[in-house]
C-alpha positions, 0 to 999 in steps of 0.5 A: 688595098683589098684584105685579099691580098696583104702587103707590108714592106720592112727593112726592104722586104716587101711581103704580098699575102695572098689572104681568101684562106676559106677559098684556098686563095682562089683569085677572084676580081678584087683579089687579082687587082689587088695582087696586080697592084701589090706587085706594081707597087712593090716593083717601083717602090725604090725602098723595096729590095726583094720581094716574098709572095706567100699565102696564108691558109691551106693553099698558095692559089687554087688559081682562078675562082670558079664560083666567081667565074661560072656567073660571069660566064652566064652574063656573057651568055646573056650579053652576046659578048666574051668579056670575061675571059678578058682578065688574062688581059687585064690581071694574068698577064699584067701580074706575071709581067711584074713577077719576072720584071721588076728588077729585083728578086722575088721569093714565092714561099708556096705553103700548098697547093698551087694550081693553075694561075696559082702555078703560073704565079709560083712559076713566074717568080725567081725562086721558090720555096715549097713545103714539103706538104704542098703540091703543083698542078697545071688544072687548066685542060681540066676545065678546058682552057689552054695555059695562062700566067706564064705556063706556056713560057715557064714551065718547059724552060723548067722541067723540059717541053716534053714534061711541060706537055705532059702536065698540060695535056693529062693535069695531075698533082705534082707532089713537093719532092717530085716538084723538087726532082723537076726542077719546080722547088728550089728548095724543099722544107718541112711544112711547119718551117715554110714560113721562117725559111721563105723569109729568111730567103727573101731577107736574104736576096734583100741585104744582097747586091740587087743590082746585080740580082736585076741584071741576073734576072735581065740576063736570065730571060733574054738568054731564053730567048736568043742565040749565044752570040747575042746572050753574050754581048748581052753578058757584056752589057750587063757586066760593065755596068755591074763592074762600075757599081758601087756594090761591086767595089764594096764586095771586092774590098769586103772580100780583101778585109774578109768583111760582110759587105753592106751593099747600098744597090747602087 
């Protein structure tokens, strides 16, 4: 797998590191397969529990890389065609899709700036853990594009579709506790602590029952989706199956015993 992006797996953590630090991990092509195939491998990776998306340097993502992009630009100038714009298709679009479903949680521990696809990726995953130096901007109307990654479909069922326009129509740094305020940071902790605090958290979904975390983030993103009724019948789907696993009957005797339980994801 490319250095661009970094991928170890211990004690059913998968961590991804986006790693381009010099060029505040903006994603160029290499970085972008790179993550896509992280992620694919980490969602069908039996062994892996949970799953932390961090960086390292100064940003999370500055999203797309503009030096790669405006040279792409002039080949398609060149050729007649529009194929660079293709990579929505290609990388954006497979990345967000293994983000929100693979079925297991996944932690972005986001340690600064996140912009654009960046954002969207941050975004897309389950919880997010921000320093209290970093900051979020959509960037996209900024370079006259409209929303990719997800933002469309993310971002106003976060903070509201009125906020979601204003951030996409006028871009701007959001800063961390704004983010928090939004409703964008789940949790919000001082810039020298991200790194220990996002895997803690992520340790954390990973020892947890993630059965049940799989079915959350099913019924999570139907409900957006669909009338109460069928969120409903959704819920009793889900619960059954939830009710006959083996995690639950170990968590309700865990609770009776007043035990920690030790759940098998099964």
């Amino acid at each position: 797998m490319a250095d661009t992006v970094l991928y170890e797996v211990s004690d059913g953590l998968a961590t991804i590191t986006l790693n381009r630090p010099d060029a505040m991990n903006a994603m160029n092509t290499d970085a972008k397969v790179a993550l896509r195939d992280a992620l694919q491998e980490a969602g069908a990776d039996t062994a892996v529990r949970a799953v932390l998306l961090t960086a390292t340097g100064r940003a999370f993502c500055v999203g797309q890389d503009l030096k790669e992009h405006i040279g792409k630009l002039a080949e398609d100038r060149d050729a007649g065609t529009g194929d660079t714009m293709s990579t929505v298709r290609e990388h954006y679009n497979p990345i967000v899709r293994a983000l929100t479903g693979m079925p297991k949680p996944v932690v972005a521990g986001v340690n600064g700036v996140a912009a654009g696809a960046g954002f969207g990726f941050a975004l897309a995953a389950d919880y997010r853990v921000v320093a209290d130096t970093a900051s979020f901007n959509t960037s996209f109307a900024g370079v006259a594009l409209t929303a990719d990654s997800g933002v469309s479909w993310t971002l106003p069922r976060l903070i509201g579709q009125s906020r979601a326009a204003d951030l996409l129509f006028f871009p701007r740094s959001v800063k961390a506790q704004e983010a928090y305020d939004l409703g964008i940071a789940n949790k919000l902790v001082p810039a020298d602590e991200l790194a220990a605090e996002a895997e803690r958290t992520a340790r954390a979904l990973a020892a947890g029952p993630t059965l049940a975390y799989a079915a959350l983030k099913e019924s999570l993103a139907y409900g957006a989706g669909h009338s109460l009724d069928e969120a409903l019948e959704k819920e009793d789907e889900l619960q059954s199956k939830a009710g006959s696993s083996a995690d639950h009957h170990i968590a309700v005797e865990a609770f009776i015993a007043k035990e920690q339980p030790k759940y098998l994801g099964r």
